[in-house]
N, CA, C and O atoms as a DFTB+ gen file, in Angstrom:
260 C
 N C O
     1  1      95.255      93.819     107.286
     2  2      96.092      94.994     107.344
     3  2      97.491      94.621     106.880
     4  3      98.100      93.626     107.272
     5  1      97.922      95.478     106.041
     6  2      99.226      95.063     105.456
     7  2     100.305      95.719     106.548
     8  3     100.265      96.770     107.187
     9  1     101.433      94.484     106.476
    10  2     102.504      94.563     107.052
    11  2     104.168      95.152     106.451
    12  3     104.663      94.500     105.531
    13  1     104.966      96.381     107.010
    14  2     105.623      96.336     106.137
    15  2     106.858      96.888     107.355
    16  3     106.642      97.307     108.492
    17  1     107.933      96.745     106.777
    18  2     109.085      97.396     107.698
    19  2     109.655      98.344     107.813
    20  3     109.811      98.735     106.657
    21  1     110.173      99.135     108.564
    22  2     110.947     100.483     108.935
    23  2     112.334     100.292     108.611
    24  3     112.896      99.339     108.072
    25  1     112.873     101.622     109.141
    26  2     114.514     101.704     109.056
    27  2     114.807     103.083     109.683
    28  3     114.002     104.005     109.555
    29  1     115.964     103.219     110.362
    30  2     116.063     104.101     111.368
    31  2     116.837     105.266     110.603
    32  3     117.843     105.034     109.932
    33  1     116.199     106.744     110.785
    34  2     116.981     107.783     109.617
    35  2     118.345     108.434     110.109
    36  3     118.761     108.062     111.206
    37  1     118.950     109.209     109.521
    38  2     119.741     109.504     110.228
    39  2     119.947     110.630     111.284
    40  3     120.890     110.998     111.984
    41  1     118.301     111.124     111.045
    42  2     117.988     112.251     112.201
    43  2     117.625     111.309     113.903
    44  3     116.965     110.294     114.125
    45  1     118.227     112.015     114.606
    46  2     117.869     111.191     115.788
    47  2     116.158     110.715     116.106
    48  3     115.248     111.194     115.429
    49  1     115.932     109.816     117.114
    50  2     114.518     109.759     117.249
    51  2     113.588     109.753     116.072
    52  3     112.562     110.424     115.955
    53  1     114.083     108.920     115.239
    54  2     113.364     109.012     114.200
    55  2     113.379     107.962     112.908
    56  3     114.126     107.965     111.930
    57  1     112.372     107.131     113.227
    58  2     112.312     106.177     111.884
    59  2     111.337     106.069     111.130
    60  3     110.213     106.441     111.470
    61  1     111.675     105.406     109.685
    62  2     111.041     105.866     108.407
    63  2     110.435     104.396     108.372
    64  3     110.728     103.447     109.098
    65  1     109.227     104.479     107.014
    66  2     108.341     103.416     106.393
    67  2     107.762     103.429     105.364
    68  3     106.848     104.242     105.501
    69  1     107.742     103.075     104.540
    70  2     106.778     103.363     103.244
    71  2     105.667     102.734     103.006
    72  3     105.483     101.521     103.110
    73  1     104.807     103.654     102.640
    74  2     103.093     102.993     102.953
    75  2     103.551     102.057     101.791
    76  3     104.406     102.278     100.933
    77  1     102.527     100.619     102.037
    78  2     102.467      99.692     101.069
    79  2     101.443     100.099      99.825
    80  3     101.677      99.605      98.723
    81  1     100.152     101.120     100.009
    82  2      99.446     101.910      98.948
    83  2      99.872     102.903      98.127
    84  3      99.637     102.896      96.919
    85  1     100.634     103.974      98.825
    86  2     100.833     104.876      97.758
    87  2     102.638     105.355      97.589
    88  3     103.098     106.062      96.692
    89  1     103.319     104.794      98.608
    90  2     104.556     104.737      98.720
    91  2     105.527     105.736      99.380
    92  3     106.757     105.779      99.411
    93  1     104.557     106.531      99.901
    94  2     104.743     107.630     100.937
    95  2     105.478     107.626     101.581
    96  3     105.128     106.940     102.541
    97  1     106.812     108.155     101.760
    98  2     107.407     108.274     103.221
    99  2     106.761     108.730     104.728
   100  3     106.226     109.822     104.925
   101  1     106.886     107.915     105.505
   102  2     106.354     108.459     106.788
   103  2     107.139     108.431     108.144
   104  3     107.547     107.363     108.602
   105  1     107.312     109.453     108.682
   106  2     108.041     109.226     110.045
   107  2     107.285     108.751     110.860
   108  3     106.074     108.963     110.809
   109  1     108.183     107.579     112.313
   110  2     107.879     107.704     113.616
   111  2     108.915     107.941     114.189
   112  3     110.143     107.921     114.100
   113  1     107.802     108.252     115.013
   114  2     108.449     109.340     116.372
   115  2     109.589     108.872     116.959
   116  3     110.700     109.404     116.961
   117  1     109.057     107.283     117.728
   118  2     110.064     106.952     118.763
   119  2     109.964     105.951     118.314
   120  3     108.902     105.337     118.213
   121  1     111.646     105.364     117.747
   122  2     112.047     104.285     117.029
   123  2     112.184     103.158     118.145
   124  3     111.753     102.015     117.990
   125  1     112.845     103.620     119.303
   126  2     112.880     102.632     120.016
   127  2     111.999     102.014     120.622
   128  3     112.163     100.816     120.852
   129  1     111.009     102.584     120.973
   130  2     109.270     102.250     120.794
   131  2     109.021     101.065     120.667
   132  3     108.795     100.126     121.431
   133  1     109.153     101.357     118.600
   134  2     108.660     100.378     118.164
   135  2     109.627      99.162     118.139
   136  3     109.176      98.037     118.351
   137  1     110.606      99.309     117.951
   138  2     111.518      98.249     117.981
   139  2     111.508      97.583     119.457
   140  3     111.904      96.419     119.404
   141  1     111.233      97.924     120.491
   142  2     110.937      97.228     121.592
   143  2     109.363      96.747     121.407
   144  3     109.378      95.557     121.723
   145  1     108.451      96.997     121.162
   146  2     107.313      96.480     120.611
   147  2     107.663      94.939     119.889
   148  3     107.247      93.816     120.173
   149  1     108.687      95.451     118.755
   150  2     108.565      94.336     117.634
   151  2     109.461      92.992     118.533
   152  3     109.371      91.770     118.408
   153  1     110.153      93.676     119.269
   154  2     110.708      91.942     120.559
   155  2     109.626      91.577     120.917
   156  3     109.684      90.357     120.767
   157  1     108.684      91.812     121.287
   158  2     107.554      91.297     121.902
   159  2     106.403      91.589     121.303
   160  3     105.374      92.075     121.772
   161  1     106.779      91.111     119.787
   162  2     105.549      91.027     118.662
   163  2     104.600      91.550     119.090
   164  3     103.628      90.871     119.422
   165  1     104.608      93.023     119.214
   166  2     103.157      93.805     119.296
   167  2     103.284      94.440     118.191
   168  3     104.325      94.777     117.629
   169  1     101.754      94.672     117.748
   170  2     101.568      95.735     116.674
   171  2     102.026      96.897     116.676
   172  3     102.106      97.378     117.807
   173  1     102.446      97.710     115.638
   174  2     102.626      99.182     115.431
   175  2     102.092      99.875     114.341
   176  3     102.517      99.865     113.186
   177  1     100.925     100.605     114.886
   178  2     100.531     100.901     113.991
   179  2     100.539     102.486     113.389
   180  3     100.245     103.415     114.141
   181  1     100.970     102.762     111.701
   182  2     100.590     104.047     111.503
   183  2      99.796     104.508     110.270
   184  3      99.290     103.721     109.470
   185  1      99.740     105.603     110.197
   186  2      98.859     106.078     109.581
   187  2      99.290     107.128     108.333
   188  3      99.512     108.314     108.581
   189  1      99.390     106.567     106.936
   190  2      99.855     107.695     106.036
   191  2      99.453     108.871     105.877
   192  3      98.368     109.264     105.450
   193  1     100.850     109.767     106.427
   194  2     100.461     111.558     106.353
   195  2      99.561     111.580     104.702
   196  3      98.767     112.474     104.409
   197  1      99.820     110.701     104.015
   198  2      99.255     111.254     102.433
   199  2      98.020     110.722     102.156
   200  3      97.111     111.512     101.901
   201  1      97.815     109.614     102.154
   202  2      96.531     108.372     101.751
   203  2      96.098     108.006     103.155
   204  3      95.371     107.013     103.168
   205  1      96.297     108.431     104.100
   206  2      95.577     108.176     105.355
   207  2      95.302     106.479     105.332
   208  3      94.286     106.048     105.878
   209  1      96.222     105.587     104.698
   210  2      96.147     104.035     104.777
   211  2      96.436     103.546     106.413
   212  3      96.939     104.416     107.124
   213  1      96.268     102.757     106.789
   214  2      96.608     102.360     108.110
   215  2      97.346     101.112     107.632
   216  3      96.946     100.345     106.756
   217  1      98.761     100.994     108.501
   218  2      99.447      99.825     108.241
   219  2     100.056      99.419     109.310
   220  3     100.107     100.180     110.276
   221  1     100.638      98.156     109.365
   222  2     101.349      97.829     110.678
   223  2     103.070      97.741     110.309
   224  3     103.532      97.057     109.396
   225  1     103.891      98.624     111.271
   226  2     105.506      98.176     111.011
   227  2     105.937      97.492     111.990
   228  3     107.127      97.181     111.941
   229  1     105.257      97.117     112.984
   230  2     105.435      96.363     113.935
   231  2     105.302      94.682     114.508
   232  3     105.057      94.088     113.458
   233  1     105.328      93.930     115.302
   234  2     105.163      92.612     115.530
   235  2     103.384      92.240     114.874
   236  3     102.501      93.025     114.531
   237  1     103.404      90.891     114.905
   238  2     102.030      90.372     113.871
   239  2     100.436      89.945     115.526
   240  3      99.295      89.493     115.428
   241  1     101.155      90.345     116.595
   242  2     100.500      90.664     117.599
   243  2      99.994      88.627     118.052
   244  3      99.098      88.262     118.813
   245  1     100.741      87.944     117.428
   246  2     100.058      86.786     117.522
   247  2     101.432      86.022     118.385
   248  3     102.614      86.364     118.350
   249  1     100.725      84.760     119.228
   250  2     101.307      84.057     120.279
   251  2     102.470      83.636     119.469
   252  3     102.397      83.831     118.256
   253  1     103.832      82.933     120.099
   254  2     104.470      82.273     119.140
   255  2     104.593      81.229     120.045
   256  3     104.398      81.396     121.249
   257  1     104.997      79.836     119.402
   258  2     104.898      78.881     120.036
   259  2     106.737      78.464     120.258
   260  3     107.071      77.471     120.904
């Protein structure tokens, strides 16, 4: 599953991503969410409103040493 990163828009509650397939803009919901996720490398996963690709913008879900 491809990995790619966000950025927070300037509408509140709300951050952006671009699918790595078709280049789609996509919102999530709750930015802080995921960004508390990504401290504690958990996955985030979404789903392109356009190409229905599944991708992760979140942590790689793996231990760190």
């Amino acid at each position: 599953m491809k990995q790619v990163g966000f950025y927070f828009s300037r509408a509140p509650y709300e951050a952006r991503s671009d699918c790595p397939e078709c280049g789609w803009m996509n919102t999530t919901s709750d930015p802080m969410a995921t960004f508390e996720s990504i401290k504690i490398n958990r996955p985030v996963y979404v789903q392109c409103d356009h190409c229905e690709t599944l991708y992760n913008i979140g942590g790689t879900g793996e231990e760190e040493d």
